[in-house]
N, C-alpha and C positions, 0 to 999 in steps of 0.2 A: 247386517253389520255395517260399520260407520266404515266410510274407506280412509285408510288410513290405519286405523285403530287394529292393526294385524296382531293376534295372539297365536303361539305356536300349540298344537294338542297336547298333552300330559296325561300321564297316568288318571292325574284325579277330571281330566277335564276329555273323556274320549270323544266326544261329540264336538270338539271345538270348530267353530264354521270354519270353512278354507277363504286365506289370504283373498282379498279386496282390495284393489288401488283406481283410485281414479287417473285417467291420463284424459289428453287435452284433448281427444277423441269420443272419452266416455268409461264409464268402469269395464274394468276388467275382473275376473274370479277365476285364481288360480285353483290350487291344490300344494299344500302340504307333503315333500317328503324328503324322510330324514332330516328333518330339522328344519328345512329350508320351504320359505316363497318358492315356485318355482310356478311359472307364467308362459305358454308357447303359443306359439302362433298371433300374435298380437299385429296388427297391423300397422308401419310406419309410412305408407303412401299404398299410394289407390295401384288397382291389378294394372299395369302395363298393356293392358290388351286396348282392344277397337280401335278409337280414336285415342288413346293414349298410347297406342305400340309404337316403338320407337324414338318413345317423348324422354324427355326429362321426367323424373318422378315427381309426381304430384302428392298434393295432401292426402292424409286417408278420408275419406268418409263417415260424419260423426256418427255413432248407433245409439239408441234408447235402451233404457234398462243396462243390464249386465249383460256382457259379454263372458260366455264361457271361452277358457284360455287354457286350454292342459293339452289340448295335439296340436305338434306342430304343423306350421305352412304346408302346402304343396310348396313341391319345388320347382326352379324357373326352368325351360326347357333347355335338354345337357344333349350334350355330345356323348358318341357310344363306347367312351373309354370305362372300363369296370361294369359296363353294364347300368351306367346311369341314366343313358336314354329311358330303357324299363321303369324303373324309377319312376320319371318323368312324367311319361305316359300314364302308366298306372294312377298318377296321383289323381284328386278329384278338386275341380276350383280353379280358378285361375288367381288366386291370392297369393303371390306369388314372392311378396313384397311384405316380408315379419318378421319382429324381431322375437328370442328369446332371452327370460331371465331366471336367473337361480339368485334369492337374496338369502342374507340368514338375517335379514329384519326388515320386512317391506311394509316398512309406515315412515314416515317422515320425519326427520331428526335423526335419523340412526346416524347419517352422515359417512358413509364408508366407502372406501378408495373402489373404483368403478373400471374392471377389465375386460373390454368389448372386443369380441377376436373376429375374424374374417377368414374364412378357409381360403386352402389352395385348391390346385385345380386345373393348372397350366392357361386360368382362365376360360377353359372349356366345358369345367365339368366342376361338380360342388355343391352341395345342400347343407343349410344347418341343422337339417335332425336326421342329419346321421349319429350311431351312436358313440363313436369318438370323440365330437363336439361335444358333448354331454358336459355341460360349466358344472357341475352339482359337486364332483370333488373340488375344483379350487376353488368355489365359491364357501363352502364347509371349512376345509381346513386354513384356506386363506383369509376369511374374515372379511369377504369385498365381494360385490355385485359383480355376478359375470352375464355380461350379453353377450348371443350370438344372432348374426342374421342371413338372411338368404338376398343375394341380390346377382341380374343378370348376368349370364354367363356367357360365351360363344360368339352366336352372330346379334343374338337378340342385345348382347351388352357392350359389346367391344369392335364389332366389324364399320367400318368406316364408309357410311352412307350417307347419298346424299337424300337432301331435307329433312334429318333427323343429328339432333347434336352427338358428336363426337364424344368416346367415353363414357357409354349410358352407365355401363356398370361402378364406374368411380362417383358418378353423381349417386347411384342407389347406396352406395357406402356413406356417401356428405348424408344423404335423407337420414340414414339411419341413424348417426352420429347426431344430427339436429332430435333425430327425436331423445334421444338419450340425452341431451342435453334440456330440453324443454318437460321429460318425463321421468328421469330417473331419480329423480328426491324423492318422490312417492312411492320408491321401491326399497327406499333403504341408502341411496348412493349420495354422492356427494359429486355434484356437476362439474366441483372446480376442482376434481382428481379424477379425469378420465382418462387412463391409458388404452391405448390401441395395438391389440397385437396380432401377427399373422404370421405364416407358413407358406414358402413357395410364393404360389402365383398369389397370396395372402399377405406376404413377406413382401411384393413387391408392391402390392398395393397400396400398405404400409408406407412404402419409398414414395409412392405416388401422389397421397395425401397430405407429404411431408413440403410438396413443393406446390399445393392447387391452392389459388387465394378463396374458392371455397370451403375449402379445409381449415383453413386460420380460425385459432383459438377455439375448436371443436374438441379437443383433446390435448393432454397435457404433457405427455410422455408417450413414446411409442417403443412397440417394438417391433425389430423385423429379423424372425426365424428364413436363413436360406432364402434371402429375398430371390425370386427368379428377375434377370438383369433384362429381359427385354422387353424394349418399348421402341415402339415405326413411328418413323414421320408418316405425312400426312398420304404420302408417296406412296407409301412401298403399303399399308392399311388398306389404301383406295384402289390399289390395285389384284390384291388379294381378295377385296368384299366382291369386285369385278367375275375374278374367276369361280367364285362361290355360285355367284346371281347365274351366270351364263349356263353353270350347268342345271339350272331350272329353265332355260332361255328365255331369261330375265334379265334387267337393267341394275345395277346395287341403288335402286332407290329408295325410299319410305315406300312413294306411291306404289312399284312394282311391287314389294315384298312383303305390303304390309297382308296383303292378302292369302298369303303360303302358310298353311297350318304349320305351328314352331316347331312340329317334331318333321318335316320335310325337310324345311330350312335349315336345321340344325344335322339332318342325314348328310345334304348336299354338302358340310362343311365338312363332314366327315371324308368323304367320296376323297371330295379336293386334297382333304392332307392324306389321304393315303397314298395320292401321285403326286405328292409337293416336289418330290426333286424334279419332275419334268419342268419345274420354276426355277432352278437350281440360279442360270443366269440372270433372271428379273429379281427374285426374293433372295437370292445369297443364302448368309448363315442360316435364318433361319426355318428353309427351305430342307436341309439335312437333317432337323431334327423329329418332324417338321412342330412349328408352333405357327398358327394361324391367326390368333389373334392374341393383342396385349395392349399395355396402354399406348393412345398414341400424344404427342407431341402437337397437339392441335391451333396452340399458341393462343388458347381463350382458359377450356379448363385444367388442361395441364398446358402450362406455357411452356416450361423449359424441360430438359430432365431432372428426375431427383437431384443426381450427384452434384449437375451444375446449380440446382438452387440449394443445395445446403451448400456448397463453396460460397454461394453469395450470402449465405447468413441466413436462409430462409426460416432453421430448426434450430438456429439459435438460444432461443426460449422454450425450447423444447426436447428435455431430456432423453435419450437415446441408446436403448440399447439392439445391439446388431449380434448376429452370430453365426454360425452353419454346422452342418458335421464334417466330418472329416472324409469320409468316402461318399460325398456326394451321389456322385453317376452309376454305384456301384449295383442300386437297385432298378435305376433304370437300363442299365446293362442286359440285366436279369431277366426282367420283363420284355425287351427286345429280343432276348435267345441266344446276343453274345458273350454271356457272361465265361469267363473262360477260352471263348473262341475267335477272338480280333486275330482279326491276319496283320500283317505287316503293312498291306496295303490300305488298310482301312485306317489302319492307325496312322499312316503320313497322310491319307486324305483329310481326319480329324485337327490332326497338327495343323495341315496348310490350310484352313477352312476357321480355324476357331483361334489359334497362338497370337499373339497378338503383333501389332506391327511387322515390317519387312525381316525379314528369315527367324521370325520368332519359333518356327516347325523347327530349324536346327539348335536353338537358346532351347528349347526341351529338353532334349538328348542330350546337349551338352550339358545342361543342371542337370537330368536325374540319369548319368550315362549309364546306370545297371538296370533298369526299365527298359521291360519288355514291352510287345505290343499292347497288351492287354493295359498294363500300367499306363503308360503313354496315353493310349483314348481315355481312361477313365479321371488322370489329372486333368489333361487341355477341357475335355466336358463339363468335370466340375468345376475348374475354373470361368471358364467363360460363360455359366447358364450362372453358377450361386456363388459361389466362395468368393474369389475378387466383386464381384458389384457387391455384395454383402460389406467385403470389406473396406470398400471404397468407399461406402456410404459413413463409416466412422473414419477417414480418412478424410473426408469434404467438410463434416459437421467440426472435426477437431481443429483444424486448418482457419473456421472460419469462426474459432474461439467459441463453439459451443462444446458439449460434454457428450462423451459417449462412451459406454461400457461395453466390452468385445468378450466373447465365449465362443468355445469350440468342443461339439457335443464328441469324444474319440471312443465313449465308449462300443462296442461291440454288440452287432445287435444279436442274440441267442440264438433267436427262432429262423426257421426253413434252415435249419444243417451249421445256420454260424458262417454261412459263407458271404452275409452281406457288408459286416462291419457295420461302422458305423454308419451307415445308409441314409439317403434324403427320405425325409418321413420319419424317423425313428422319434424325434425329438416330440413329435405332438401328441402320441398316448403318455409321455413320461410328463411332459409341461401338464396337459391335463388331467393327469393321473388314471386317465380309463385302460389300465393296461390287459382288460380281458374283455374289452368293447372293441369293434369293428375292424374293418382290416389293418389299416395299420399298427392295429394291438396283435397281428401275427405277427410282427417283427419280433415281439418280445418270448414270444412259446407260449401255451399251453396253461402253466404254470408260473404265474411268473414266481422270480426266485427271490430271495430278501435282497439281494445286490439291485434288481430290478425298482424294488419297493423304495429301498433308502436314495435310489438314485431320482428319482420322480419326485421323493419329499425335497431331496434340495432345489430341485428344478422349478417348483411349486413356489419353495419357501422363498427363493431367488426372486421370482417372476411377482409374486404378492408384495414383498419389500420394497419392491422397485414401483410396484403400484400404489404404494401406501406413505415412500417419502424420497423415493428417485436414489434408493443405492441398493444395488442388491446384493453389496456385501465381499465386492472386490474393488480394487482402484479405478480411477477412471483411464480409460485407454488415453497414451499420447503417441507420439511421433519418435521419441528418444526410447523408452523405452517399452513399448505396445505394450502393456503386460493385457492376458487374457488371461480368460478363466475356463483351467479344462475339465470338463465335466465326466467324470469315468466313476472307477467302482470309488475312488479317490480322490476328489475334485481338489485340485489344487491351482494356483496361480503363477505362470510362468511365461514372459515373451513369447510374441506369436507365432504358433508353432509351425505353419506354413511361408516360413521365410524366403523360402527360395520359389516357390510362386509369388510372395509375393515381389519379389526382387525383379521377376519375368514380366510382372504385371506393372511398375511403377509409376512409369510414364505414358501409360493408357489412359486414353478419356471414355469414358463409356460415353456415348452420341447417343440418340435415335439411330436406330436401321436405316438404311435410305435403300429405294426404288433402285436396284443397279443398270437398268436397263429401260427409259422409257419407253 
């Protein structure tokens, strides 16, 4: 088969060859289904191991002949939240560095709006073939290329070492993002409509690329689902990859660490955030939760923070849409064991630890004075991990005359009893329509219901529109009147409905973390 010249099977034609594209690397041969190209494991830069561990990603490796492309990558070594270490481990290769694609026309000319997602993960943990990322519904009913990729996680992508650049894992996102720009015509896509979107630690990565002069002109539009808001200086990173290395009694260098098989190094990170509060006074905030690593502040690839480069205009040119749900903390409550059982105490330690400025623990109480403790932890959490840096982020871009659309996911998630609401996580089996694939498709039950169904097609139809010509069909958010868009069994459009956090939060700058104690 000619690459390029993709024909889809038909009735009269059952033997039709499977999809063929050439990339700058060498062919690829997918497989055909339901309609669609669909291409996995493809490689956007060479394995991160040997001599490239702890590098900048490099190019891939060009190969002869055709490459078979239908099972995804191994994935990059995880941390043992969900059981992803196992994963990890089990997988076979160190290829660790590939994208995926779902087209519904991969030959060249199709020309079609191009939506490259980025899982969450707390930055710890995350693979692209799991089965929630599955692009194949919105790519089907949305009419546009969807990538997904895998790129470093933990200590291997984010921990702050010396002789090894800062922020591996934001550079394996730029890689990826260059290969979609240098390869996605041959799949159907259109280069100069590529939107970027994430979830969580996905969501904030999204914020991350939004400010890295790497990232310029890579993508056209983005989006950031529940961006998670933290990001260390150089400080507080270097001093955390420190207590990681020690407990191998190790140095946090390349040289030390390049030699620690990745599922060690990634145990050790484990170990350490299961005693983070003994950091409580070095590591602060995020010490209590604990997060161990995130983007840092390194003043090369990410110079500033998000918030302060869209106030400078950074996303300008760069259409913008942000959002979150509404009960954020509600599932990581759950998963903790406190859901229902916050003490009194826990909840003013949360206030005083996360509220923002000087007696912001009493500006809680005072705004929501009929909140109990439970209430109380589960606002200040989800304010201060998603919802204000979420909101901030179109608060900075509007500020600095660029455009941004605001959504707040309120509907109610079904599944485990209905006790979660509208939960962090809910939004990405309805954005991507897998609502009876992987875990976070138990948010939705069993079954899902036709409410479940119509609600995912607007999310879908929303999220493709926006990637097809930057409106996805509500006003653009301002200052005077924030209109948002609430997403329930009824989506409709009405002022921000988190007013009074956002009234607590106004005058907050979201910083870098800093080292509270050298």
């Amino acid at each position: 088969m000619v690459p390029g010249a993709a024909s889809q099977p038909s009735a009269s034609q059952p033997s039709a060859p499977e999809p063929e594209v050439r990339t700058a690397a060498g062919v690829v041969r997918g497989r055909w289904e339901a309609g669609l190209g669909v291409f996995r494991g493809v490689p956007f830069a060479a394995p991160p191991v040997g001599a490239l561990r702890f590098a900048a990603p490099r190019p891939a490796r060009r190969w002869d002949g055709v490459r078979e492309a239908v099972s995804y990558g191994p994935p990059p070594p995880q941390g043992g939240a969900l059981g992803m270490d196992a994963l990890a481990r089990d997988a076979v290769g160190d290829d660790w560095l590939t994208v995926n694609v779902w087209s519904p026309a991969p030959e060249p000319g199709a020309g079609l709006p191009v939506l490259v997602w980025i899982h969450g993960g707390a930055y710890v943990i995350g693979m692209s073939g799991l089965p929630e990322y599955d692009g194949g519904r919105l790519a089907r009913d949305g009419g546009a290329v969807v990538v997904t990729f895998n790129y470093r996680v933990g200590i291997e992508g984010f921990a702050q070492i010396e002789g090894a650049p800062a922020n591996r894992g934001l550079l394996d996102q730029v890689a990826a993002l260059e290969w979609v720009r240098d390869n996605v015509r041959g799949f159907g896509g259109d280069p100069e409509r590529v939107t970027v979107f994430g979830q969580s630690a996905g969501g904030g990565s999204v914020a991350a690329l939004l400010a890295m002069p790497r990232a310029a002109g890579l993508f056209h539009r983005a989006v950031a689902q529940s961006a998670q808001g933290t990001v260390f200086s150089t400080a507080l990173a270097a001093d955390i990859a420190a207590a990681c290395a020690a407990r191998l009694g190790l140095r946090p260098t390349a040289a030390d660490l390049s030699a620690v098989d990745p599922a060690r190094l990634s145990a050790a990170g484990d170990a350490v955030a299961a005693e983070a509060s003994r950091w409580a006074e070095r590591w602060g905030q995020v010490a209590h939760r604990p997060v161990l690593v995130s983007p840092v502040v390194d003043g090369d690839v990410l110079p500033v923070t998000p918030w302060q480069a869209l106030a400078d205009g950074a996303g300008r040119d760069v259409e913008l849409l942000v959002g979150h749900t509404r009960d954020e903390e509600r599932l990581l409550t759950a998963v903790s064991g406190l859901l229902g059982r916050v003490t009194a105490e826990q909840a003013a330690t949360a206030l005083d630890v996360y509220a923002p400025g000087g007696g912001g623990a009493r500006a809680y109480r005072d705004a929501f004075p009929s909140a109990g403790p439970d209430e109380l932890y589960e606002l200040v959490n989800s304010d201060w991990l998603f919802r204000m840096p979420t909101l901030h982020l179109a608060e900075a871009q509007t500020a600095a005359g660029g455009r941004a659309h605001v959504y707040e996911l309120t509907w109610p998630a079904p599944g485990m009893g209905g006790v979660l609401g509208a939960c962090h996580g809910l939004d990405v089996p309805l954005v991507l329509g897998n609502l009876r694939s992987g875990q976070p498709a138990l948010l939705i039950g069993e079954d899902p219901s036709p409410e479940a169904e119509t609600l995912s097609a607007h999310l879908r139809a929303a999220w493709t529109a926006f990637a097809a010509h930057g409106d996805p069909g509500w006003p653009p958010y301002d200052r005077r009147q924030r209109l948002t868009r609430l997403f329930d069994t009824h989506p409709s459009v009405a002022p921000y409905p988190e007013e009074t956090s956002r009234l607590l939060w106004q005058h907050h700058t979201f910083r870098e973390l800093p080292l509270l104690a050298p």
